[in-house]
DOLUM-882716 format. One line per field, with one value per residue (C-alpha): residue in three letters; x, y, z. Coordinates in Angstrom, 1 decimal, always signed. Layout:
N
code	c(Ala:...) .
x	c(X:...) .
y	c(Y:...) .
z	c(Z:...) .
//
This chain:
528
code	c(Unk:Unk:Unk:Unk:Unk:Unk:Unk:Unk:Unk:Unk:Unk:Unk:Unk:Unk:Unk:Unk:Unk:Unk:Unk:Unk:Unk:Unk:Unk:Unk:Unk:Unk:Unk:Unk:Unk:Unk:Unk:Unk:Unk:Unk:Unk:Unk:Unk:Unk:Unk:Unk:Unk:Unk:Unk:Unk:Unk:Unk:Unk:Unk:Unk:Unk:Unk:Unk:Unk:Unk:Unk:Unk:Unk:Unk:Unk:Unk:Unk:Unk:Unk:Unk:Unk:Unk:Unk:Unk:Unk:Unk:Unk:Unk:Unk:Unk:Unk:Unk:Unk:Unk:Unk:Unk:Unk:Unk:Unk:Unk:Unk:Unk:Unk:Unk:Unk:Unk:Unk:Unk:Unk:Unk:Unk:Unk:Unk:Unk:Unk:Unk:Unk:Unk:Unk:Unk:Unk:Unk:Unk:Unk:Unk:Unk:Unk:Unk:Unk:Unk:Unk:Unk:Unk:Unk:Unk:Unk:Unk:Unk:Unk:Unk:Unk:Unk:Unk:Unk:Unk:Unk:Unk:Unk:Unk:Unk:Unk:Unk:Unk:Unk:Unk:Unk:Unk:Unk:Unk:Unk:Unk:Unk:Unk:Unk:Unk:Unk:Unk:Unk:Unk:Unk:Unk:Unk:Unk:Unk:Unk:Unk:Unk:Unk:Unk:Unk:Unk:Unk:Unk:Unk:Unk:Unk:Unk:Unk:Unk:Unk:Unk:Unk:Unk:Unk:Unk:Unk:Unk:Unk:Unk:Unk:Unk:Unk:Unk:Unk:Unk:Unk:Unk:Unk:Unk:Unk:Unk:Unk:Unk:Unk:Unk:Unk:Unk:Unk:Unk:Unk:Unk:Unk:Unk:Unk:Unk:Unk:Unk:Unk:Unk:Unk:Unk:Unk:Unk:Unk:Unk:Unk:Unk:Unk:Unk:Unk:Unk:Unk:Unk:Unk:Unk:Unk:Unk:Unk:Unk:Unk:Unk:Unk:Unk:Unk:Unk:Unk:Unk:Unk:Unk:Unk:Unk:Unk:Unk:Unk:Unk:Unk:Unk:Unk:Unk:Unk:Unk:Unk:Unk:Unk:Unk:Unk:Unk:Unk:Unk:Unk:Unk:Unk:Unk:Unk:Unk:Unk:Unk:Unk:Unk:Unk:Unk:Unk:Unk:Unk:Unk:Unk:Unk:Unk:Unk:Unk:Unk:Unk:Unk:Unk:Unk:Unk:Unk:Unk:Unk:Unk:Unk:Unk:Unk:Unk:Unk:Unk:Unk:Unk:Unk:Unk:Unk:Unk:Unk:Unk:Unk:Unk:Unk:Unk:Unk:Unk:Unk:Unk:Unk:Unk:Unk:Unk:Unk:Unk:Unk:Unk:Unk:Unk:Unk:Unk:Unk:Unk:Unk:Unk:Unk:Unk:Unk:Unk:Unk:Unk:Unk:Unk:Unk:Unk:Unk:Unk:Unk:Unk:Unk:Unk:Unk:Unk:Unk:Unk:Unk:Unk:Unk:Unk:Unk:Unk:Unk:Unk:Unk:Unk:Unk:Unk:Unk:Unk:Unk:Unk:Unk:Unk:Unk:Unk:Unk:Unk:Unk:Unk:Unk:Unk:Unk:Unk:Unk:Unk:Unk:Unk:Unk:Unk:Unk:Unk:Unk:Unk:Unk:Unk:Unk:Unk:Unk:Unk:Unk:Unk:Unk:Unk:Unk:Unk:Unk:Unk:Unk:Unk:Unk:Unk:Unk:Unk:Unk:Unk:Unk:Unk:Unk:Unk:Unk:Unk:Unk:Unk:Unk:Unk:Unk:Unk:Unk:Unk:Unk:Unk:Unk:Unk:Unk:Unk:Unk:Unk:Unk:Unk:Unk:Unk:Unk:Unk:Unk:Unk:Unk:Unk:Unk:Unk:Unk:Unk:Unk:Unk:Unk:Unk:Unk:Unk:Unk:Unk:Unk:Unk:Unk:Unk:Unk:Unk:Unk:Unk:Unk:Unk:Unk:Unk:Unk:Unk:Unk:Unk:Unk:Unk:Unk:Unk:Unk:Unk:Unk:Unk:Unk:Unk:Unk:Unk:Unk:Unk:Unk:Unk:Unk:Unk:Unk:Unk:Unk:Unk:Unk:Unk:Unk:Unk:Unk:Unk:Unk:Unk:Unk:Unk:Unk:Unk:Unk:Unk:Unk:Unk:Unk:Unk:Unk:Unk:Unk:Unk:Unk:Unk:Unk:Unk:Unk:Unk:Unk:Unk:Unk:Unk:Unk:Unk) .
x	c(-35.1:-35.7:-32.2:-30.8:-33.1:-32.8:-29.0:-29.1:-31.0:-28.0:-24.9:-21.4:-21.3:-25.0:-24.3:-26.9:-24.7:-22.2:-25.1:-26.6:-24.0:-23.1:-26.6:-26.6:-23.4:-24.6:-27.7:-25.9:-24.4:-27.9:-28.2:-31.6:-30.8:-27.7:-30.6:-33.1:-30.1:-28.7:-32.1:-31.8:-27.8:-27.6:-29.1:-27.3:-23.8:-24.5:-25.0:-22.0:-19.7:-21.4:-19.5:-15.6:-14.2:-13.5:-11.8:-14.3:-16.7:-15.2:-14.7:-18.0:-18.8:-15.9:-17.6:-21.1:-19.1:-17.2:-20.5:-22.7:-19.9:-20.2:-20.3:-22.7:-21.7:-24.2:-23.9:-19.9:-20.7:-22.3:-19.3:-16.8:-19.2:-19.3:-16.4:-16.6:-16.5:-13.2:-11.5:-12.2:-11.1:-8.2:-6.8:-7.5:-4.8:-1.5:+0.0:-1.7:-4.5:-4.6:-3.8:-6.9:-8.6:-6.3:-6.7:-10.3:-9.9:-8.1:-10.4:-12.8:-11.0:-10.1:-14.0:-13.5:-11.0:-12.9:-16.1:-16.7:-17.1:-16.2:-12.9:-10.7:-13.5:-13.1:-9.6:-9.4:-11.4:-9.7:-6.1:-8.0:-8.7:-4.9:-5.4:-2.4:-0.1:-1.5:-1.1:+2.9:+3.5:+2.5:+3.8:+6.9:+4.3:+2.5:+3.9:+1.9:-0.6:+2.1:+0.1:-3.4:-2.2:+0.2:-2.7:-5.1:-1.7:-1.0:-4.7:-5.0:-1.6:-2.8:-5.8:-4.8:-1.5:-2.0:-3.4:+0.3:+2.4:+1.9:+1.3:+4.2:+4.0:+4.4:+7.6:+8.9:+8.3:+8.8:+12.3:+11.7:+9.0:+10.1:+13.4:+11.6:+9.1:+12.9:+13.8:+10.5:+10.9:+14.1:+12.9:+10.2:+12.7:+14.5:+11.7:+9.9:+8.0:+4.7:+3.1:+0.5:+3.2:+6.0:+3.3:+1.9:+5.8:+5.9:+3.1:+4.0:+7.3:+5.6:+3.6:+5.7:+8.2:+6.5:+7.3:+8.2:+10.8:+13.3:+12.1:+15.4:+16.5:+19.5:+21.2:+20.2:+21.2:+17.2:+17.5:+20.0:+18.8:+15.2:+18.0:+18.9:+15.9:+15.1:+16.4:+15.6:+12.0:+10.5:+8.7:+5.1:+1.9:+2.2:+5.9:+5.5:+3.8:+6.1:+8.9:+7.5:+6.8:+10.4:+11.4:+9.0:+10.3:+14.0:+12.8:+11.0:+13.6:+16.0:+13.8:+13.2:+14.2:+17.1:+17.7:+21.8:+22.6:+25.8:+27.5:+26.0:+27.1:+30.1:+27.9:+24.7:+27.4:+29.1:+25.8:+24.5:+27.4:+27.1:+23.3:+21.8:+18.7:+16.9:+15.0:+18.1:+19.5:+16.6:+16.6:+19.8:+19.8:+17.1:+19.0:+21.8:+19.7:+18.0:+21.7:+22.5:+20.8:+23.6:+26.9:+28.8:+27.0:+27.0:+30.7:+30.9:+28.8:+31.3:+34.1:+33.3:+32.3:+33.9:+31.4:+31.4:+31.8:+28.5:+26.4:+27.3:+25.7:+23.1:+21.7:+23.0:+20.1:+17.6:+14.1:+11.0:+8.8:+7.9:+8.6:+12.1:+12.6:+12.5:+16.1:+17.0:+16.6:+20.7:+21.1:+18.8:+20.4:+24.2:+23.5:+26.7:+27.9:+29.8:+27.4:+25.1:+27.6:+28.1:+24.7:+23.4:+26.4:+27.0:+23.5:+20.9:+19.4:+18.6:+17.4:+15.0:+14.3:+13.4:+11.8:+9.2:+8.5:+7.7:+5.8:+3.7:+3.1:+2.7:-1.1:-0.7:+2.9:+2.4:+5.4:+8.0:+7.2:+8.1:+11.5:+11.9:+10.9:+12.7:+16.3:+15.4:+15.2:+18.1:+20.1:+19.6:+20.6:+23.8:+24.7:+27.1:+25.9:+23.9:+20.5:+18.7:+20.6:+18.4:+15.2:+13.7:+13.7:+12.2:+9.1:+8.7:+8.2:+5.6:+3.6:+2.7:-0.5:-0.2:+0.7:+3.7:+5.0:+6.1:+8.3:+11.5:+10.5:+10.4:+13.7:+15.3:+13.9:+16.3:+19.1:+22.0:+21.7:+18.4:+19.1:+22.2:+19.1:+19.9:+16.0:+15.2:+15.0:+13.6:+9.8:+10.8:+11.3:+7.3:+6.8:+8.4:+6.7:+3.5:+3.6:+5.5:+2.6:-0.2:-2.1:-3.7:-6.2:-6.2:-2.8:-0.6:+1.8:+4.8:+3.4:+3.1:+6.2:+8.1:+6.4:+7.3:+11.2:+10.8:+9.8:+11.9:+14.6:+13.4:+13.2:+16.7:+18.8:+16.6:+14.3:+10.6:+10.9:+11.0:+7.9:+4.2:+3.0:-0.8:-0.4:+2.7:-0.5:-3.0:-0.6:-0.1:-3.8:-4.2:-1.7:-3.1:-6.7:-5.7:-4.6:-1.4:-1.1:-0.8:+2.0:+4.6:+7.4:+5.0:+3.7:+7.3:+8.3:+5.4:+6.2:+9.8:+8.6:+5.8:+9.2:+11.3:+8.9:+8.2:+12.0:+13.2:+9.8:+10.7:+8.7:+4.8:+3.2:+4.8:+3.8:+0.0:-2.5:+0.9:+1.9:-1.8:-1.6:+2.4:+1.6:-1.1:+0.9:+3.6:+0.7:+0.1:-3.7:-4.0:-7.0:-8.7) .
y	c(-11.3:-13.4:-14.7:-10.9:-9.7:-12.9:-12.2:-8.6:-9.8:-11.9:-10.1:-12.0:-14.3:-15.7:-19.6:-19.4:-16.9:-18.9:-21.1:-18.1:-16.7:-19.6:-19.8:-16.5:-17.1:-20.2:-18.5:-15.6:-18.1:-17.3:-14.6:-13.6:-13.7:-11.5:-9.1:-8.9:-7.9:-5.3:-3.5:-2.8:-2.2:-0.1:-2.3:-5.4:-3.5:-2.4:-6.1:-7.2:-4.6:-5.6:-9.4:-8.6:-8.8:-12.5:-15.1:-17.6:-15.2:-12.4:-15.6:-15.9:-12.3:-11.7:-15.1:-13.8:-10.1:-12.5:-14.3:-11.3:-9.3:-11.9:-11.0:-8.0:-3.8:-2.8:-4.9:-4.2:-0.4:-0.7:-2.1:+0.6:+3.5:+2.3:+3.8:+2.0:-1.4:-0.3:+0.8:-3.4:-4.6:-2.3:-2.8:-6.6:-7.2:-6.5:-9.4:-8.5:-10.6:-14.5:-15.6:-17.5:-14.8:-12.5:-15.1:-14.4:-10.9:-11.2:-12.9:-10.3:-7.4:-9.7:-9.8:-6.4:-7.1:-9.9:-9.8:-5.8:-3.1:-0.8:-1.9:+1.7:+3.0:+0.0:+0.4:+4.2:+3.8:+1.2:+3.8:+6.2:+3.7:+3.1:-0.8:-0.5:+0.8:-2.1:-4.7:-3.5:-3.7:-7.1:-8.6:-9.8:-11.8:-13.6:-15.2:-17.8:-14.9:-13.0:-14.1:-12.4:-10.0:-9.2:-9.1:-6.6:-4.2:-4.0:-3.4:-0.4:+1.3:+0.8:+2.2:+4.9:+6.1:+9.5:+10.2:+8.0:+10.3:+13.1:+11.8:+12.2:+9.7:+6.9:+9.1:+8.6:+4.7:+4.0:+3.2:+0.7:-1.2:-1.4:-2.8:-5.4:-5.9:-6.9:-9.4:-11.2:-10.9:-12.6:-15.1:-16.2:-16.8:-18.8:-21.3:-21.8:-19.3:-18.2:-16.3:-14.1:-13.5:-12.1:-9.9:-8.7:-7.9:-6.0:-4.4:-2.8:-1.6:-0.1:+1.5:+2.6:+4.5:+7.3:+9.6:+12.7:+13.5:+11.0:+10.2:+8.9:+5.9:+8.0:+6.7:+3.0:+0.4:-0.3:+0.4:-1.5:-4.2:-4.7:-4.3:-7.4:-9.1:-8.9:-11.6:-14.3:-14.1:-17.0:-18.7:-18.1:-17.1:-13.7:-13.4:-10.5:-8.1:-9.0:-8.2:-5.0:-3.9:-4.4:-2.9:+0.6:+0.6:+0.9:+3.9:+5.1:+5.8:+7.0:+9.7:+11.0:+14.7:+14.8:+11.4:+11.1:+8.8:+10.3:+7.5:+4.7:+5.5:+2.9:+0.2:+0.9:+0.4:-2.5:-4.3:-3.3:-4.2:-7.5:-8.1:-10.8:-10.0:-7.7:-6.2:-5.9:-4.2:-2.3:-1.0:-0.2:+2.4:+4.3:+4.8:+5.8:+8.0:+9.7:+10.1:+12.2:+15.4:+17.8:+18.6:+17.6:+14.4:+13.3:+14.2:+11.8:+8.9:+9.2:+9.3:+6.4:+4.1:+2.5:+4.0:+1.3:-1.4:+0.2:+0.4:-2.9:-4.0:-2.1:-3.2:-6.9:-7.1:-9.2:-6.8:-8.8:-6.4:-2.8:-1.2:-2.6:+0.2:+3.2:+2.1:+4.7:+7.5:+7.1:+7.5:+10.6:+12.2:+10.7:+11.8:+13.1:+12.7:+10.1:+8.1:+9.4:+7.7:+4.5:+3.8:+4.5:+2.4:-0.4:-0.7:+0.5:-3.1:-3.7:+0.2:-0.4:-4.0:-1.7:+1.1:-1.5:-3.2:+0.5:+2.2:-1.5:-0.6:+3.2:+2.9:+1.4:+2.1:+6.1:+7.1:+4.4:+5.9:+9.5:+8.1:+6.9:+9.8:+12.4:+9.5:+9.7:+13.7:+13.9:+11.1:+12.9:+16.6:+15.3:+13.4:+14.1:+10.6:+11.4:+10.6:+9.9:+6.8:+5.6:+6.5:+2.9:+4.2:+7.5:+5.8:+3.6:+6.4:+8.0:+5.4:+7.3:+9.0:+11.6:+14.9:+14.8:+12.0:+13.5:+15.7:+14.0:+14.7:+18.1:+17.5:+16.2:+19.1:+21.0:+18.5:+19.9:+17.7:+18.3:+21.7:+20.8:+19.2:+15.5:+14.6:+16.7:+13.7:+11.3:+10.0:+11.0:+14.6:+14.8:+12.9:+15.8:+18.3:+17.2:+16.7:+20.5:+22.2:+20.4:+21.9:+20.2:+22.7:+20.0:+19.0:+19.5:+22.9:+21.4:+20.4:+23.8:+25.2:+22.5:+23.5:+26.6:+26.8:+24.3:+26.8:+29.1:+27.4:+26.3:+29.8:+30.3:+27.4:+27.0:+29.6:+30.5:+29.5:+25.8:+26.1:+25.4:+29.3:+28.1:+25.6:+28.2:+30.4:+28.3:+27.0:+30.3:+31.4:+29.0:+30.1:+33.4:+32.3:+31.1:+33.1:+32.2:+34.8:+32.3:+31.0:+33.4:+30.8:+30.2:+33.9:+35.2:+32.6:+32.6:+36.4:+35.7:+33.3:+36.1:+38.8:+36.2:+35.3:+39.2:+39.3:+36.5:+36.8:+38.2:+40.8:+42.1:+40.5:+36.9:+36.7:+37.7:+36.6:+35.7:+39.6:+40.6:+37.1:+38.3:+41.5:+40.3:+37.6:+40.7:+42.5:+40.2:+40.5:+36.5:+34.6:+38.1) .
z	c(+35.0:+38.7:+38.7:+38.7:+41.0:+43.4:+43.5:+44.3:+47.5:+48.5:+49.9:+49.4:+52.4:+51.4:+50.6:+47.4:+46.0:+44.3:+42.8:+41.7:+39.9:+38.2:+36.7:+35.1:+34.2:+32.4:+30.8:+29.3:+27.0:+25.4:+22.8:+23.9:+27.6:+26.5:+24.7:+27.7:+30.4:+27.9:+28.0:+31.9:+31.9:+35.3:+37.4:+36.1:+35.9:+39.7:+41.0:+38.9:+41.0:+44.5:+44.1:+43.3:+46.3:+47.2:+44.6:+44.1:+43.9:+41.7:+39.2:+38.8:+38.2:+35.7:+33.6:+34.2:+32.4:+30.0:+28.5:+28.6:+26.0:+23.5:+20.1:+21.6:+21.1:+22.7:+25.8:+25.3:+25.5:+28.8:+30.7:+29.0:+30.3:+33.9:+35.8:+38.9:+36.9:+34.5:+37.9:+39.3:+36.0:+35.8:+39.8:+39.4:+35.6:+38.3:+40.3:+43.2:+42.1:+41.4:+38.7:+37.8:+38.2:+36.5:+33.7:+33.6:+33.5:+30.4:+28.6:+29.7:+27.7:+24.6:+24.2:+23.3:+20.6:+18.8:+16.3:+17.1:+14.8:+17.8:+18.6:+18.3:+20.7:+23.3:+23.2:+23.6:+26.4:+27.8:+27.0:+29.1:+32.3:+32.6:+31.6:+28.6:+31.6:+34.2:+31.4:+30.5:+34.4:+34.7:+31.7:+33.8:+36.3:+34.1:+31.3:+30.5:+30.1:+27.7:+24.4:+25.7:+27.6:+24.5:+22.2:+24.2:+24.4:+21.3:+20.1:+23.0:+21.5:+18.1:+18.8:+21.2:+19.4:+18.7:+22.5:+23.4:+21.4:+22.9:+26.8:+28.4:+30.8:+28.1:+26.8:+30.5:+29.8:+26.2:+26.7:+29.5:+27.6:+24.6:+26.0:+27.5:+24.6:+22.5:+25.5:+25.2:+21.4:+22.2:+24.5:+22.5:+19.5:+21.6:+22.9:+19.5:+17.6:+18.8:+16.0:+18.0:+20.4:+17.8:+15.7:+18.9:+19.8:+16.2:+16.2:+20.0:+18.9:+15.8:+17.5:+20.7:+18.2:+16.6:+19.0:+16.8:+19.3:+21.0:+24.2:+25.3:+22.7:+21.9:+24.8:+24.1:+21.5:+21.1:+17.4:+16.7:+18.9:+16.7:+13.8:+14.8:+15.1:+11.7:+10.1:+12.4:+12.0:+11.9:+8.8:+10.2:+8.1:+8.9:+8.7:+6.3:+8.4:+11.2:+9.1:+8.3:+11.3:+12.9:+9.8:+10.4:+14.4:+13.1:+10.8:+13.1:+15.6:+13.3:+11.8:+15.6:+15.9:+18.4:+17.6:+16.6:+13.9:+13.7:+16.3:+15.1:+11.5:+10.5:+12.6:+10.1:+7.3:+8.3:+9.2:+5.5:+3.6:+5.8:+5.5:+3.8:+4.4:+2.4:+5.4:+7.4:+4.6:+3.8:+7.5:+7.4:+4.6:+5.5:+8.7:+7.0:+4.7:+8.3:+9.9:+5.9:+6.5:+5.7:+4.2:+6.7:+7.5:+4.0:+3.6:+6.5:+5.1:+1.5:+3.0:+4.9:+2.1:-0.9:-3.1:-5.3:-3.2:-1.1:-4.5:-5.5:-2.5:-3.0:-5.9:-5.4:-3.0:-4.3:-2.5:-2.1:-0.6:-2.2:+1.6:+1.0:-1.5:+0.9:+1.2:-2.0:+1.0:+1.1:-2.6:-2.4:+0.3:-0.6:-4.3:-6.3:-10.0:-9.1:-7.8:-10.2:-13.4:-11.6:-11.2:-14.5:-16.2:-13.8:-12.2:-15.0:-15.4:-11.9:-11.5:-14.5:-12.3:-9.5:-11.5:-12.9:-9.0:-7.8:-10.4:-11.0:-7.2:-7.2:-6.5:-2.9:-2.5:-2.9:-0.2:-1.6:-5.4:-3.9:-2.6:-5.5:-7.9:-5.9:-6.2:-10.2:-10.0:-7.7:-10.2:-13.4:-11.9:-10.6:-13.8:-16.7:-19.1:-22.1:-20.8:-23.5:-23.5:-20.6:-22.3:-21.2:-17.4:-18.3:-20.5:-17.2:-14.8:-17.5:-16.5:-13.3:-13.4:-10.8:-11.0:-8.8:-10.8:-13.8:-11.1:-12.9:-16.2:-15.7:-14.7:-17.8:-19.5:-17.2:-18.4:-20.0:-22.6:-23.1:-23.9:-26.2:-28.3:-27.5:-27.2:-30.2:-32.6:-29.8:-29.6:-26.0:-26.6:-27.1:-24.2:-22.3:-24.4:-23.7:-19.9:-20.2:-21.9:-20.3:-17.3:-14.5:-12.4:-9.2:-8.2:-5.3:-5.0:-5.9:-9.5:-10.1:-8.4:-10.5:-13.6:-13.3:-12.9:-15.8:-18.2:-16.7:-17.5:-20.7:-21.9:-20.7:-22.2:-25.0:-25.9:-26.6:-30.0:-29.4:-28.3:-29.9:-29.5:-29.4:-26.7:-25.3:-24.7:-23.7:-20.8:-19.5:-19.9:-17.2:-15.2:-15.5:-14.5:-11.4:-8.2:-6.7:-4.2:-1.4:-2.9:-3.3:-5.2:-7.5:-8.6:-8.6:-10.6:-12.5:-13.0:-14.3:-17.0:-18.2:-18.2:-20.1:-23.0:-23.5:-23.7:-26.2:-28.2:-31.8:-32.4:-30.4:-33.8:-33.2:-29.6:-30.2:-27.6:-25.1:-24.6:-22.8:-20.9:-19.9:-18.9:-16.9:-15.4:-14.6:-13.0:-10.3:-11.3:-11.9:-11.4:-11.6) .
//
């Protein structure tokens, strides 16, 4: 168009230049002007670089940039592939520049954020041009910039997170910045809420914690700090996902390998037992859960506690969000009889409360129901109660319609009472019978590996001849069918059960069809 091509006859000092600008700048506010420039990219990109040295000037080019990315990919694509216009944009966010124009800068790159289906690919490009890094740096200069400048950061780590997690560059600085990502948190609580600010905050501490190993926040109070910021979040529309957030930093940190919980451990229990905030709360037990990962650590955590008093607490808290629930990690991994028997006869109403939220949920919620099923599993092994007193909680978790779900029901078939014949008369016992004999050719390892030992130890405590021979068979025929040579837990399970029912079955004429499937079994020729 004449306006481009009269400007790249100008040089900088020209006194039409200005003027000129301006005007282009004024007619890419028009979607067809935007259109006609986008079809001759190079050219316009190269005049656009020529004018960035002075202020009043570079002001003009960045608006000129600023209207031709509206609500336009393609035109967005064609700054993001020129390498000597990221390097202006990127040298030019840093203090070093004016602030005006710094401003406009910013507004430049949150075109990029806004109304594009490309966004993850602006942003990783952006990652790879160093502007995340040149942003963080000048987030001290500028604050009434903090909101935008917050806002593009976050999108970029979002974005660009798994490149981050393994760069170690950001590992070097992910202690710095996300200290100073809690003081503005901080700061910003303290001048009046600023909702983009504070979910821009969460969603950069999130993000900046998934380092699978601790860069270096053993030797801070970082977790303990964003802890603490939980329960003064504002109420603000998107209170919930902040909330969240801060909630997923503090796990996040405490799941760290080389990460020790161990010195923070009577500090994580006296800020639950103290918590009235269900989030706070929540966070605190699954760090307490992450610091229990032995023996000796969970020893540590029981003898700390007044075991009562702790699941009092517990199950006093009134949980509003489904994520809440990931705090049963410290019953799983602080499981004994004890606690086992207190919780089923003090606590059974609100863990049938619980069991309802979670498997209503299940759908959406599929990490949370896994705590939850593997604290059931873990519950009913250590207990000592007749538990087909608690068949209400059993029925619930039924419900589930995944394979890995009915994990605990294999596990009250495992039940010593189960195998002193204390489901016999119940509607329950078919329940378990059915779920026991069934077969499901898709399903993850661990449904088979748990199926399994189930028999196995159904044919030990209670015999083959409990069993529905026909459907006995037709289990195992599909057991048979399939190879499970890659997984050797399985086949030499698999292999035990096939020995046992040769062994307690009565007589070669009672076990019929089962004896060639057995032997097969025995054989190691499945699937074959």
């Amino acid at each position: 168009m004449n306006i481009l091509h009269n400007i790249s006859r100008l040089d900088e000092d020209s006194p039409d230049l200005l003027t000129h600008l301006k005007t282009l700048g004024d007619e890419l506010r028009s979607e067809q002007v935007r259109e006609q420039l986008g079809q001759e990219p190079t050219f316009f990109i190269e005049q656009c670089c020529r004018f960035m040295k002075s202020e009043e000037v570079a002001m003009e080019t960045v608006r000129i940039l600023v209207n031709f990315t509206a609500d336009s990919d393609q035109n967005r694509l064609v700054v993001t592939e020129n390498e000597q216009l990221m390097s202006i944009i990127e040298s030019n966010l840093g203090g070093g520049s004016p602030f005006n124009l710094r401003l406009r800068y910013a507004i430049l790159l949150s075109q990029f954020i806004r109304n594009t289906e490309l966004q993850a690919t602006f942003m990783n490009t952006f990652y790879d041009f160093g502007i995340a890094d040149a942003l963080f740096d000048a987030l001290d200069q500028d604050s009434q910039l903090l909101d935008i400048q917050l806002e593009i950061e976050a999108a970029i780590v979002s974005s660009a997170i798994d490149k981050i997690i393994v760069d170690s560059n950001w590992q070097r600085k992910a202690i710095e910045w996300t200290q100073k990502l809690v003081e503005i948190y901080q700061t910003q609580l303290q001048a009046g809420d600023d909702s983009m600010i504070l979910e821009s905050v969460s969603s950069l501490l999130y993000n900046l914690t998934k380092f699978e190993s601790d860069p270096g926040f053993n030797n801070t109070n970082i977790s303990t700090d964003i802890l603490k910021l939980l329960p003064k979040v504002p109420a603000i529309e998107n209170e919930t996902m902040i909330r969240r957030r801060l909630f997923g930093a503090c796990g996040n940190i405490s799941s760290m390998n080389g990460y020790d919980n161990k010195k923070t451990l009577r500090t994580m229990i006296t800020l639950f037992l103290d918590s009235e905030d269900p989030y706070s709360a929540g966070a605190c037990a699954v760090n307490l859960g992450n610091t229990i990962n032995g023996a000796e650590t969970k020893s540590n955590f029981l003898e700390s506690v007044d075991l009562k008093d702790f699941l009092d607490k517990f199950f006093s808290i009134l949980f509003n969000d489904v994520i809440q629930f990931q705090a049963l990690h410290v019953l799983n991994n602080s499981m004994t009889e004890s606690m086992s028997k207190i919780i089923l006869e003090d606590h059974y109403q609100a863990l049938l409360r619980i069991s309802k939220v979670i498997i209503d949920n299940a759908q959406y919620y599929r990490e949370v129901l896994a705590i939850y099923l593997k604290f059931l599993t873990k519950l009913v092994r250590s207990s000592s109660l007749q538990l087909a007193s608690y068949q209400d909680l059993w029925f619930d978790v039924e419900r589930c319609d995944s394979p890995i779900d009915v994990g605990i029901l294999f596990a009250l078939i495992g039940s010593t009472e189960y195998s002193n014949g204390r489901f016999d008369s119940s509607h329950f016992h078919n329940t378990l019978m059915k779920h026991l004999m069934s077969f499901l050719p898709e399903a993850p390892a661990i449904y088979y590996d748990e199926k399994v030992k189930c028999l196995g130890i159904f044919l030990v405590k209670i015999g083959i001849d409990k069993l529905n021979y026909d459907d006995y068979a037709k289990l195992l025929s599909s057991f048979a069918n399939r190879d499970f040579s890659g997984n050797s837990v399985v086949a030499n399970n698999l292999k035990f059960v096939a020995a046992k029912t040769l062994e307690t079955g009565n007589s070669k004429e009672e076990l019929g069809d089962l004896e060639a499937i057995c032997r097969k079994i025995i054989a190691g020729s499945n699937g074959n």
